[in-house]
Phi, psi and omega in degrees: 000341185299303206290334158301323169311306186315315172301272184333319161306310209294308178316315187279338162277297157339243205336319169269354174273344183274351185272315183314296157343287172276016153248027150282318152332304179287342173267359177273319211280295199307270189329321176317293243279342187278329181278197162251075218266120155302085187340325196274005189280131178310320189276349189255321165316287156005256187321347170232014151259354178251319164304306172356268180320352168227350176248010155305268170321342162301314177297325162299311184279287207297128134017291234264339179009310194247012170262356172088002168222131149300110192239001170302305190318306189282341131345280186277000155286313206283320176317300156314313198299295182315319180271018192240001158280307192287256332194290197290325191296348181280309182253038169277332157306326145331289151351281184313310184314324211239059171279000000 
């Protein structure tokens, strides 16, 4: 029964340093974006190719289009936040149950 548990902490933790990562990303994406960023640079190409695929459709849903500021980024924070309150903390609980 340990090594399932142990499989479960070991899970919840990757799924939270990889949720971590990326909204550190989306917040490196977001500070570029106040600047004027050179497209060719590899690191501003990066950040925008590993955000793109998830704040494009955010951006499709909300509302907000025609104000001239992009709130997906803070959107897909809150998201990240909510899963890594929800999502990790479930199954570590889990974890514990299955003692």
């Amino acid at each position: 029964m340990f090594v399932v548990e142990n499989l479960a902490f070991a899970v919840a933790k990757i799924i939270d340093v990889v949720l971590t990562l990326y909204m550190w990303l989306i917040i490196f994406r977001a500070l570029i974006s106040w600047v004027n960023p050179d497209p060719y640079n590899p690191i501003v190409r990066f950040l925008y190719r590993a955000t793109e695929p998830v704040l494009a459709p955010v951006r499709r849903i909300l509302p907000f289009g025609g104000l001239g500021v992009d709130i997906s980024p803070i959107v897909v924070l809150l998201v990240i936040y909510f899963l890594q309150l929800f999502l990790v903390r479930t199954i570590m609980q889990a974890a514990v149950y299955l003692r």
